[in-house]
VEXROTOR-824150 format. One record per residue (C-alpha): residue number from 1; residue in one letter; x, y, z. Coordinates in nm, 2 decimals. Layout:
BEGIN
@n:NUM&res:A&xx:X&yy:Y&zz:Z;
...
This chain:
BEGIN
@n:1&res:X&xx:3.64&yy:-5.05&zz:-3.04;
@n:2&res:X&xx:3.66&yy:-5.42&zz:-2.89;
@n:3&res:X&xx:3.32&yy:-5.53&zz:-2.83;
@n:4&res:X&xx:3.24&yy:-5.53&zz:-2.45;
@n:5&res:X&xx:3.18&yy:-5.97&zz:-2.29;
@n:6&res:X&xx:3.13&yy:-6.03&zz:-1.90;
@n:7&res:X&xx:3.42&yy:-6.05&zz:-1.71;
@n:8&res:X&xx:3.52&yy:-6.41&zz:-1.54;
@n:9&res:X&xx:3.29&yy:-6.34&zz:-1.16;
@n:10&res:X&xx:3.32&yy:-6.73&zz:-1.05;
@n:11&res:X&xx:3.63&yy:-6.96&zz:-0.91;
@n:12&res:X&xx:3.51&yy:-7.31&zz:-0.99;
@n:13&res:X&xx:3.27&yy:-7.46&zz:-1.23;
@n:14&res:X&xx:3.07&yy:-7.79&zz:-1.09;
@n:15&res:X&xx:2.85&yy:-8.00&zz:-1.16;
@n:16&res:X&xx:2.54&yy:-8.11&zz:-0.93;
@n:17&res:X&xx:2.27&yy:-8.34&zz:-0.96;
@n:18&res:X&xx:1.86&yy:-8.23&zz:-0.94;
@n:19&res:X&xx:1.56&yy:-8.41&zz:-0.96;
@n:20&res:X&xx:1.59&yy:-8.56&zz:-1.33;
@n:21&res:X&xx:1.88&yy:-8.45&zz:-1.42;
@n:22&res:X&xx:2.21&yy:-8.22&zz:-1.37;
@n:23&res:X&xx:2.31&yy:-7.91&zz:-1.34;
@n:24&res:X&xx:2.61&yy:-7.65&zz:-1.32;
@n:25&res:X&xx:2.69&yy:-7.43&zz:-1.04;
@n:26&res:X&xx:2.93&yy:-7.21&zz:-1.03;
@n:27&res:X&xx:3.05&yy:-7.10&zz:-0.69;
@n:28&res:X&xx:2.73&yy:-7.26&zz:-0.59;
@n:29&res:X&xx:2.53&yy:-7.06&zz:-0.81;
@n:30&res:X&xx:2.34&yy:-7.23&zz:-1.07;
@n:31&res:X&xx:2.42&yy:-7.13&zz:-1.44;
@n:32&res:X&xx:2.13&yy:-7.02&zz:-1.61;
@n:33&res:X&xx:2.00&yy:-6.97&zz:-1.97;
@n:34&res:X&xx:2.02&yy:-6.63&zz:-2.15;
@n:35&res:X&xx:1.62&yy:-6.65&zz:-2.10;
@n:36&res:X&xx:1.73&yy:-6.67&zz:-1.68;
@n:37&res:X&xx:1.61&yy:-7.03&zz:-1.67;
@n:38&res:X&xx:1.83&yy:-7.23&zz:-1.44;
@n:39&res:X&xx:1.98&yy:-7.51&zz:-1.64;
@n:40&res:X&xx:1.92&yy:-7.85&zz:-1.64;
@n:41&res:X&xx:2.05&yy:-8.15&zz:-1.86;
@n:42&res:X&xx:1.95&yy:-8.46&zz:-1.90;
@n:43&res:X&xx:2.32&yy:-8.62&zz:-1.84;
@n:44&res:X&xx:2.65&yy:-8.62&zz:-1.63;
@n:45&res:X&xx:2.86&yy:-8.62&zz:-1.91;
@n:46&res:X&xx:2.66&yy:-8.36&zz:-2.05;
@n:47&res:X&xx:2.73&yy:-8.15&zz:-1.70;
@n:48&res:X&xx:3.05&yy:-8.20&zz:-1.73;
@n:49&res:X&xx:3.09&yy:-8.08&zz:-2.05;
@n:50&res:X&xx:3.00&yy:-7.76&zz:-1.95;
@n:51&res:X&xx:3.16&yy:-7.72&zz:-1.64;
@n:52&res:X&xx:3.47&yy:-7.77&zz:-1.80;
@n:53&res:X&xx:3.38&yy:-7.52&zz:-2.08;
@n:54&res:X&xx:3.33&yy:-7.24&zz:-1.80;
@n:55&res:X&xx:3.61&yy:-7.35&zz:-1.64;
@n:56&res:X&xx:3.85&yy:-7.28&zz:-1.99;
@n:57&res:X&xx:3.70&yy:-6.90&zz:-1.93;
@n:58&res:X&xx:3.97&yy:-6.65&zz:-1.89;
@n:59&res:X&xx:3.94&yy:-6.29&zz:-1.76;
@n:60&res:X&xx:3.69&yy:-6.28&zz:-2.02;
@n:61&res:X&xx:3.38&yy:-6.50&zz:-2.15;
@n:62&res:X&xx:3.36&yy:-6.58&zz:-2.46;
@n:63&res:X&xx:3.07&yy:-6.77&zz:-2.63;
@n:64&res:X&xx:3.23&yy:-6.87&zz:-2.89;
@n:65&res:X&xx:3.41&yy:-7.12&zz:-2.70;
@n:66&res:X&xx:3.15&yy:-7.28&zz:-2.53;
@n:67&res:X&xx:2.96&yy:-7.44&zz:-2.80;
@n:68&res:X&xx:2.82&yy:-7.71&zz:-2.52;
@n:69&res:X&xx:2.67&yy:-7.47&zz:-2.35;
@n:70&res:X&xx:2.53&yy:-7.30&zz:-2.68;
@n:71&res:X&xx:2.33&yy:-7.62&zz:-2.75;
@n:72&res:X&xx:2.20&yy:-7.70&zz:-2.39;
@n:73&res:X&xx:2.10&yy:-7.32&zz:-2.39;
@n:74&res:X&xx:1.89&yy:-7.35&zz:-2.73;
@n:75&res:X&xx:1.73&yy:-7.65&zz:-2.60;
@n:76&res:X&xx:1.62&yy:-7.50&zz:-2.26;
@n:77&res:X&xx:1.53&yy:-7.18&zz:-2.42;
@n:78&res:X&xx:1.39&yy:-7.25&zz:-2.78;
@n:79&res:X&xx:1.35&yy:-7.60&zz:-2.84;
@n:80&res:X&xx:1.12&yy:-7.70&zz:-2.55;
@n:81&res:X&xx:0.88&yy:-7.37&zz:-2.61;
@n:82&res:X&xx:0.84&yy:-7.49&zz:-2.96;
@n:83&res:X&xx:0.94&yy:-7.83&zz:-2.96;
@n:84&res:X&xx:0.63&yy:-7.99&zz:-3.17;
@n:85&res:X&xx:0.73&yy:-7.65&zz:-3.49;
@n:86&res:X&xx:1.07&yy:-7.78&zz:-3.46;
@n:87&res:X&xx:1.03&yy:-8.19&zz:-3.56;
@n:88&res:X&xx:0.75&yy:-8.08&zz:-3.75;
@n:89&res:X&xx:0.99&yy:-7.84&zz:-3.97;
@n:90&res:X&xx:1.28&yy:-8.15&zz:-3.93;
@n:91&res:X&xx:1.03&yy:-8.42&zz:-4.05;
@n:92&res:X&xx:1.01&yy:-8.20&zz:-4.38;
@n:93&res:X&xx:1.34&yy:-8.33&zz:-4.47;
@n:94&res:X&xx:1.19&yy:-8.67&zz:-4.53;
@n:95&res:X&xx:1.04&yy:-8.53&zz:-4.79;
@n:96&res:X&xx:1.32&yy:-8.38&zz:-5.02;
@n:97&res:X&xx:1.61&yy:-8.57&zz:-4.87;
@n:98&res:X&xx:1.97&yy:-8.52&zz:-5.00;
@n:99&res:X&xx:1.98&yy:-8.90&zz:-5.06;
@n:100&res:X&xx:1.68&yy:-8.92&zz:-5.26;
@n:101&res:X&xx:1.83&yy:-8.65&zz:-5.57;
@n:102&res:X&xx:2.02&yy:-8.85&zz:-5.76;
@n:103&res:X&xx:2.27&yy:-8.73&zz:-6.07;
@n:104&res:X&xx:2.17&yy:-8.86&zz:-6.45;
@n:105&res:X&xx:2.52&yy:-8.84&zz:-6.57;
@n:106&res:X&xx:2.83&yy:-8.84&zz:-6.55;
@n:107&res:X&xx:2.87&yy:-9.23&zz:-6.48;
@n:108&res:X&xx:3.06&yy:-9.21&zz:-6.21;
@n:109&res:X&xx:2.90&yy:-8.98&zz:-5.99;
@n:110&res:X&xx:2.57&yy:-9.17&zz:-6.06;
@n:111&res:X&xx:2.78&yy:-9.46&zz:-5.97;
@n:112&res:X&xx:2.93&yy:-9.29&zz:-5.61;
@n:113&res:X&xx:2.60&yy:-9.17&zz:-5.51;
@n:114&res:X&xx:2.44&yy:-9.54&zz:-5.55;
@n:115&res:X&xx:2.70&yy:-9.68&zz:-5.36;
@n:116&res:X&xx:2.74&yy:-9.40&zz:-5.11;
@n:117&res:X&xx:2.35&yy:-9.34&zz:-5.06;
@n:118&res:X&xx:2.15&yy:-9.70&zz:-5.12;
@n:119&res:X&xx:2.28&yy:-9.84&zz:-4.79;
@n:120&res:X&xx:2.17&yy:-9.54&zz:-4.62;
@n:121&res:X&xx:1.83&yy:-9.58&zz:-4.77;
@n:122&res:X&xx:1.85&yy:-9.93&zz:-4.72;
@n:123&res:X&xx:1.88&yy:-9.89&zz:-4.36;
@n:124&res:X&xx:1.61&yy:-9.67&zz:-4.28;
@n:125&res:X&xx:1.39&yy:-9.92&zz:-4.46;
@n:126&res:X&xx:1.50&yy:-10.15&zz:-4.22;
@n:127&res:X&xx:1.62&yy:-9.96&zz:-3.87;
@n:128&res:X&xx:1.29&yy:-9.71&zz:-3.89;
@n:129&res:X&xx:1.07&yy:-9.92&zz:-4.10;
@n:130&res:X&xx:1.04&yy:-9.57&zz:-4.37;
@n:131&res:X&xx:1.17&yy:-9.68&zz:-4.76;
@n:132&res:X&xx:1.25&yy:-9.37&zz:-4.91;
@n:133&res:X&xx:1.27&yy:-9.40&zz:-5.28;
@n:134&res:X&xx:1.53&yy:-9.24&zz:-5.52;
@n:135&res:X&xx:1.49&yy:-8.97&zz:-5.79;
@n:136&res:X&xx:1.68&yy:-8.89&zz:-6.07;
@n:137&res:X&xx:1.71&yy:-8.50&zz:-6.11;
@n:138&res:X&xx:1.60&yy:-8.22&zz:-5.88;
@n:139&res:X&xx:1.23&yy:-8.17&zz:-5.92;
@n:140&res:X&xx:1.04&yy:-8.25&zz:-5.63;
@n:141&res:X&xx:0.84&yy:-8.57&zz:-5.64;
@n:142&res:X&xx:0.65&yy:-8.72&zz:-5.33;
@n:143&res:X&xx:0.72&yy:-8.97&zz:-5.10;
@n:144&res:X&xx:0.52&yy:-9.27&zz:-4.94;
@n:145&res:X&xx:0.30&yy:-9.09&zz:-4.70;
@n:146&res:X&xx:0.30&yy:-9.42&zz:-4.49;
@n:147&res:X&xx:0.73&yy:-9.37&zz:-4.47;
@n:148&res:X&xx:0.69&yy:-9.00&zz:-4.38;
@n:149&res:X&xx:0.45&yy:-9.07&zz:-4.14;
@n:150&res:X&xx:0.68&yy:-9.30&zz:-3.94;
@n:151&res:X&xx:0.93&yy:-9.05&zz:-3.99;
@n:152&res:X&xx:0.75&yy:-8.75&zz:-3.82;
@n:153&res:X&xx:0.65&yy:-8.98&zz:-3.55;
@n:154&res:X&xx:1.02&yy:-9.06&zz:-3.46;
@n:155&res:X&xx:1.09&yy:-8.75&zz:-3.43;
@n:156&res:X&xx:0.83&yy:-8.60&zz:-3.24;
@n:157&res:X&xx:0.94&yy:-8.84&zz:-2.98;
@n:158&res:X&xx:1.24&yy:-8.69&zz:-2.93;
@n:159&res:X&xx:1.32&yy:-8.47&zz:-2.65;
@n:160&res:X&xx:1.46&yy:-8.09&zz:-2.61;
@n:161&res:X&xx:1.80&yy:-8.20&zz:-2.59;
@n:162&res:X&xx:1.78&yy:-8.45&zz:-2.91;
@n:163&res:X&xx:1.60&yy:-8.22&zz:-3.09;
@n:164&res:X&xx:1.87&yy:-7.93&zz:-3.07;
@n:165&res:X&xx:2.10&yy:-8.17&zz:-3.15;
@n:166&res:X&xx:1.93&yy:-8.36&zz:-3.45;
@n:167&res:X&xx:1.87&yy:-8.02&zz:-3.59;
@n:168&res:X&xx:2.22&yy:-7.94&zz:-3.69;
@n:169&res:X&xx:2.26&yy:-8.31&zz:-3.80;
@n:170&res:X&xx:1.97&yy:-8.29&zz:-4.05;
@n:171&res:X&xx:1.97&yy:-7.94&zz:-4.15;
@n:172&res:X&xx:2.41&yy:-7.96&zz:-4.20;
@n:173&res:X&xx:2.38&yy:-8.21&zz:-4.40;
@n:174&res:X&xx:2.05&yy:-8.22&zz:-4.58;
@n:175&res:X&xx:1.94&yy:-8.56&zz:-4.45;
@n:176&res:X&xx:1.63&yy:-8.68&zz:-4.23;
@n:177&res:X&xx:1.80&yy:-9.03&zz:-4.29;
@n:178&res:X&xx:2.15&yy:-8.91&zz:-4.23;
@n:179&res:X&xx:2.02&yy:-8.76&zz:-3.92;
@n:180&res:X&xx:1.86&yy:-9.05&zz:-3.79;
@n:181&res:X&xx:2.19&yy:-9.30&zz:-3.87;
@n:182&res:X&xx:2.42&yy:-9.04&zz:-3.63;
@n:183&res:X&xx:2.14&yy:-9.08&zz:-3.35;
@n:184&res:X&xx:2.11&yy:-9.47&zz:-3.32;
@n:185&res:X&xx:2.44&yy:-9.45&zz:-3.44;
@n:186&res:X&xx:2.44&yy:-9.72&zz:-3.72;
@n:187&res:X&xx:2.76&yy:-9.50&zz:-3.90;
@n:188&res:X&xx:2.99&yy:-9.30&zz:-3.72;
@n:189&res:X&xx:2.95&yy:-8.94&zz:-3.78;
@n:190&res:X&xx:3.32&yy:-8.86&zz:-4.00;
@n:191&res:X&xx:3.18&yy:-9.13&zz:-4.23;
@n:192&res:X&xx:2.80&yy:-9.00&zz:-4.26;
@n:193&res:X&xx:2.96&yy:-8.60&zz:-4.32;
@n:194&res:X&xx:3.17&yy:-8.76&zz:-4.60;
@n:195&res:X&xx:2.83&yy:-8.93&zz:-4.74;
@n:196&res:X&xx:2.67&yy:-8.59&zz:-4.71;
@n:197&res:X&xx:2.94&yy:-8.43&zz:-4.93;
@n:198&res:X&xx:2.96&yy:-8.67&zz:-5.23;
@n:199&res:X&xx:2.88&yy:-8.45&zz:-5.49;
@n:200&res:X&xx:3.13&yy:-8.17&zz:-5.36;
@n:201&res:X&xx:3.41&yy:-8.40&zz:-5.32;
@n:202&res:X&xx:3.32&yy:-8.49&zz:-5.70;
@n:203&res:X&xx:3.31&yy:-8.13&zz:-5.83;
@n:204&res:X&xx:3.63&yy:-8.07&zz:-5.62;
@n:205&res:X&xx:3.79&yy:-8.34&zz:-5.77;
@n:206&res:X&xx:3.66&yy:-8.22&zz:-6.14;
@n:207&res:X&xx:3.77&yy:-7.88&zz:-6.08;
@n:208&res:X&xx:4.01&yy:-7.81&zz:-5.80;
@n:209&res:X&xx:3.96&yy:-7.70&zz:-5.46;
@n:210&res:X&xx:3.78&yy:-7.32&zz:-5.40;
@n:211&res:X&xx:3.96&yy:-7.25&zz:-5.09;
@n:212&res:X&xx:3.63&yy:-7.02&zz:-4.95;
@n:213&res:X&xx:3.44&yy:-7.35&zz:-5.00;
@n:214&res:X&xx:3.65&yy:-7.55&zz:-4.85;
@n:215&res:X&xx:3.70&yy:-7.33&zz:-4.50;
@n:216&res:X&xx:3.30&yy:-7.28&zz:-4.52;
@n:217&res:X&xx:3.23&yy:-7.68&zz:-4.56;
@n:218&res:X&xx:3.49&yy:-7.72&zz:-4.24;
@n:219&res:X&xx:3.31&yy:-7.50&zz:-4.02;
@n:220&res:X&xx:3.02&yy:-7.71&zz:-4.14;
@n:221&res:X&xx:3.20&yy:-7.99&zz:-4.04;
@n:222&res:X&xx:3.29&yy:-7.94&zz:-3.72;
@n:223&res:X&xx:2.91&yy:-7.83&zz:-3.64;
@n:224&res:X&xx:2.80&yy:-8.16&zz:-3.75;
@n:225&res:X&xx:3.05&yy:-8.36&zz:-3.55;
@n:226&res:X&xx:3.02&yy:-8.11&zz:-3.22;
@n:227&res:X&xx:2.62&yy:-8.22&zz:-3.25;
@n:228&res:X&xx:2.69&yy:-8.61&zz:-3.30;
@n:229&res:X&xx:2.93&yy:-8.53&zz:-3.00;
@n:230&res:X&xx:2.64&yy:-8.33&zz:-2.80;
@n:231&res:X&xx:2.39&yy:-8.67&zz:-2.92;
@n:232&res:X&xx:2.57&yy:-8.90&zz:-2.76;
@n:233&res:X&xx:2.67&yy:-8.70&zz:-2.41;
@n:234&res:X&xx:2.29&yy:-8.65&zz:-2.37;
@n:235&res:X&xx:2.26&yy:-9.09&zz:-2.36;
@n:236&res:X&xx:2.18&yy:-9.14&zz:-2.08;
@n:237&res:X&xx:2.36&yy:-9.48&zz:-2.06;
@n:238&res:X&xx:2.65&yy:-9.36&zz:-2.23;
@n:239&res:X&xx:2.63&yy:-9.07&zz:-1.97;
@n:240&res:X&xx:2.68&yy:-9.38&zz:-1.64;
């Protein structure tokens, strides 16, 4: 049995503007959330995103398609109810960050991740004034309270929108730091996924390819690119 989805009802998808922001109509109708809030985004570009993706809709919707309107829906309806939970739980990253577990041996791995991962860290010492230090192994040791601290408060100063979008940058790859570089954009977002995946692309090159892994880590991929993608649409200056 085919599982049942809402047939196409509208013609045409458009965008309109509202007080602070954008919305869609559709047929004049406004689109609204799966919670039945009407939906508003923060940017044209954003709008027109959307539009377009329930403009692709066939006889047949199908949410898989739309993953746009996914996101703006997540901020509208979870995000902004429990916006403070969700940096709080993304400031927790600062704390065990990918970039911060470092290999003992072999050589060369030690070797990629320092080259790979010390500019990162370098950055954010620099960019968001928070030096996170390196560990060797994978027991848990505390960072400067002072660094998380300015960590937290950058991102509780970040809206819905960014929020629904940072989470997939941080939680895809494993990186508050990572995160942070795809928002103010200080390394494009194919280059920071293939920082993320250094010691993968290390065992895959010890031990050959696992073909499951591989199709999993694309669909990983593509999330973490599609929320760069979403970050950047929501800019509001990027957006005019």
């Amino acid at each position: 049995m085919s599982e049942w989805a809402p047939k196409r009802f509208w013609k045409t998808a458009d965008t309109v503007e509202v007080p602070g922001g954008y919305g869609v109509v559709l047929d004049s109708r406004p689109v609204r959330t799966p919670a039945k809030a009407v939906l508003h985004v923060p940017s044209a570009a954003l709008a027109q995103e959307i539009a377009a993706e329930f403009d692709a809709q066939e006889d047949r919707i199908d949410p898989r398609t739309m993953p746009f309107t996914r996101m703006a829906n997540a901020a509208v309806d979870k995000v902004s109810i429990q916006r403070s939970e969700v940096a709080d739980m993304l400031a927790e990253y600062g704390d065990s960050d990918l970039l911060c577990y470092r290999a003992d041996a072999p050589d060369e791995l030690v070797a990629r991740q320092n080259q790979q991962w010390d500019p990162l860290l370098d950055w954010a010492a620099q960019a968001l004034n928070a030096r996170l230090v390196p560990r060797v192994g994978v027991i848990h040791e505390p960072q400067d309270p002072a660094a998380l601290s300015e960590l937290r408060t950058r991102v509780h100063k970040m809206s819905a929108f960014e929020l629904a979008a940072f989470h997939d940058l941080v939680s895809i790859s494993g990186s508050l730091v990572i995160g942070f570089a795809a928002k103010e954009r200080a390394v494009p977002a194919t280059e920071l996924w293939a920082v993320s995946r250094v010691d993968e692309a290390w065992q895959e090159e010890q031990w050959g390819r696992d073909d499951e892994a591989h199709e999993m880590a694309e669909l990983k991929k593509a999330a973490f690119l599609h929320a760069d993608r979403f970050m950047r649409l929501i800019d509001r200056q990027s957006a005019s």
